[in-house]
ROBATOR-324646 format. One record per residue (C-alpha): residue in one letter; residue number from 1; x, y, z. Coordinates in pm, whole numbers. Layout:
N
NODE type seq      u      v      w
NODE    A NUM      X      Y      Z
...
This chain:
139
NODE type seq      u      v      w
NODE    X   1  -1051   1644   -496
NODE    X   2  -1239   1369   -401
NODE    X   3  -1151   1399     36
NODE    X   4  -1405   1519    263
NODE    X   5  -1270   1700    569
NODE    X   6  -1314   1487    856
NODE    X   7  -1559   1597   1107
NODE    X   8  -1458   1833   1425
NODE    X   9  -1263   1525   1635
NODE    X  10  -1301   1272   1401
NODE    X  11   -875   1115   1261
NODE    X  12   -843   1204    886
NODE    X  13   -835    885    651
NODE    X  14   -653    841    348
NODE    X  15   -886    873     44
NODE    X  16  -1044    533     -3
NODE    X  17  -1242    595   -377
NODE    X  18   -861    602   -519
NODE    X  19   -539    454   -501
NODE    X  20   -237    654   -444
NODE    X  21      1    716   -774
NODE    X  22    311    651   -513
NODE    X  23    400    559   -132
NODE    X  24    685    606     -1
NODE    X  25    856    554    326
NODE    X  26   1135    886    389
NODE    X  27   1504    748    528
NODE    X  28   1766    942    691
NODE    X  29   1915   1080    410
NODE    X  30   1662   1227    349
NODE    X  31   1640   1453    645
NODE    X  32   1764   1796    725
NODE    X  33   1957   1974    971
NODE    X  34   1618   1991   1194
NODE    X  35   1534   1623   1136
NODE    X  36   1238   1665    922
NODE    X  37   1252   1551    565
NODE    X  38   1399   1791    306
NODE    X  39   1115   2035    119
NODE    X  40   1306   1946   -184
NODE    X  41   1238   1528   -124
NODE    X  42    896   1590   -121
NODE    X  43    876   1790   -392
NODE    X  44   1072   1547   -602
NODE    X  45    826   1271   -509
NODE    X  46    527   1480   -619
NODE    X  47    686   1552   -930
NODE    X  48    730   1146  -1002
NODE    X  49    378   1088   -867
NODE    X  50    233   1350  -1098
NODE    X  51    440   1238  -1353
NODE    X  52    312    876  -1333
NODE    X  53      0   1008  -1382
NODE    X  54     56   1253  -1669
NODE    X  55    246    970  -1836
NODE    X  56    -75    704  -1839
NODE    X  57   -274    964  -1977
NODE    X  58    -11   1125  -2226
NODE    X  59     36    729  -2322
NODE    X  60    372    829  -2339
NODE    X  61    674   1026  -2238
NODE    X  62    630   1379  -2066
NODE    X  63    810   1660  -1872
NODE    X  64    731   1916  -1607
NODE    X  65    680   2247  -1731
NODE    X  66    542   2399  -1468
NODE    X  67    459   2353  -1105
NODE    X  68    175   2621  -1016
NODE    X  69    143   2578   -646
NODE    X  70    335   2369   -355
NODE    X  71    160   2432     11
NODE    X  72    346   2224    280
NODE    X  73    110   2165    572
NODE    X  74    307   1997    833
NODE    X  75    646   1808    824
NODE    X  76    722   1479    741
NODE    X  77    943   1247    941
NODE    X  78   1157    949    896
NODE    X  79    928    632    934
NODE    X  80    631    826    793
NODE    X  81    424    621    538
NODE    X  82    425    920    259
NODE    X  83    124    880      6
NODE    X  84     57   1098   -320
NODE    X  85   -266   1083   -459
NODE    X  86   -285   1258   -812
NODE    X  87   -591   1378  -1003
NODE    X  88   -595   1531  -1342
NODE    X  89   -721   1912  -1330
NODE    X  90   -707   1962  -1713
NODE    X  91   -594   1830  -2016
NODE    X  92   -496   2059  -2318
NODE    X  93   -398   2008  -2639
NODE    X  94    -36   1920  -2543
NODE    X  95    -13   1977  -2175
NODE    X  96   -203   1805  -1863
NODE    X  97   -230   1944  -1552
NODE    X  98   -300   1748  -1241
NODE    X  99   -304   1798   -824
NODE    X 100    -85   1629   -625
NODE    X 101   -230   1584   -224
NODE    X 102     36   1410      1
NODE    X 103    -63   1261    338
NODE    X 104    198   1101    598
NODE    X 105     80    782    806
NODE    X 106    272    783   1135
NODE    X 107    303    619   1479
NODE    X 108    242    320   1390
NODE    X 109    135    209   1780
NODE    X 110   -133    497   1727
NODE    X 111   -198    562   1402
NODE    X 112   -265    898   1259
NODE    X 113   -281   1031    951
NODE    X 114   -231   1387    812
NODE    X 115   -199   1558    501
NODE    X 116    110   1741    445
NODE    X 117     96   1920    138
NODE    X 118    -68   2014   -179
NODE    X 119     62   2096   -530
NODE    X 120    -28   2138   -875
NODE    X 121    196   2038  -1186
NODE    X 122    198   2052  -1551
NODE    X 123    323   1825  -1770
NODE    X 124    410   1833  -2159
NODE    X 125    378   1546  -2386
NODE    X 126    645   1466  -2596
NODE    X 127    754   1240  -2875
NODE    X 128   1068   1096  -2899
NODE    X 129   1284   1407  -3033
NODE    X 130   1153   1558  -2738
NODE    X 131    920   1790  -2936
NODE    X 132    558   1877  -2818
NODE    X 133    304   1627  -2948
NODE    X 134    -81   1639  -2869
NODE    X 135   -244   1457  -2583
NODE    X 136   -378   1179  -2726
NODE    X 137   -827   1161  -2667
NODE    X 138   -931    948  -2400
NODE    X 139  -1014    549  -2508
């Protein structure tokens, strides 16, 4: 997906050949009882990151269908810098498909980043009645 696994003692970067699809910064309403940030927050912003995505290349409105895969790494605190880089896996006749890789900036003093978790989405297009409509071809 375009991020080489840093070398044994060397900090892990946030992909530089792309810009993230959304970056966010979790608040305390956001936590849980435990004081990380809810499973369900993150998975919400993934879903609005891939959906960003999905909607550029759909050149128009689309929905979730399915979400294949969610793999949470490590937690994510309040002050994090949350990132969510998307990439399209496949396009279909109607439906794209794209990876979602999150990575949390923290400690701001010290900073390290770490990737938290990995999903993969898919996304309908739709026309305005909601019905499926194809994907349009690539300009």
């Amino acid at each position: 997906m375009g991020v080489i696994a840093p070398m044994a003692g060397e900090p892990l970067r946030l992909p530089e050949d792309r810009q993230p699809a959304l970056r966010v910064v979790p608040m305390p309403a956001d936590l849980n009882p435990a004081g990380d940030v809810f499973g369900g927050w993150i998975m919400a912003q993934a879903d609005i990151a891939g959906g960003i995505v999905a909607h550029r290349r759909a050149r128009g409105r689309v929905a979730t269908v399915a979400v294949q895969s969610f793999l949470f790494k490590q937690p994510v605190s309040v002050g994090d810098v949350v990132s969510f880089y998307v990439s399209d896996v496949r396009v279909g006749r109607t439906s794209i498909t794209v990876a979602v890789e999150v990575y949390a900036e923290r400690n701001p003093s010290a900073p390290v980043t770490v990737k938290v978790t990995e999903a993969t989405f898919t996304y309908v297009a739709l026309n305005e009645d909601g019905s499926k409509r194809p994907v349009p071809p690539e300009p």
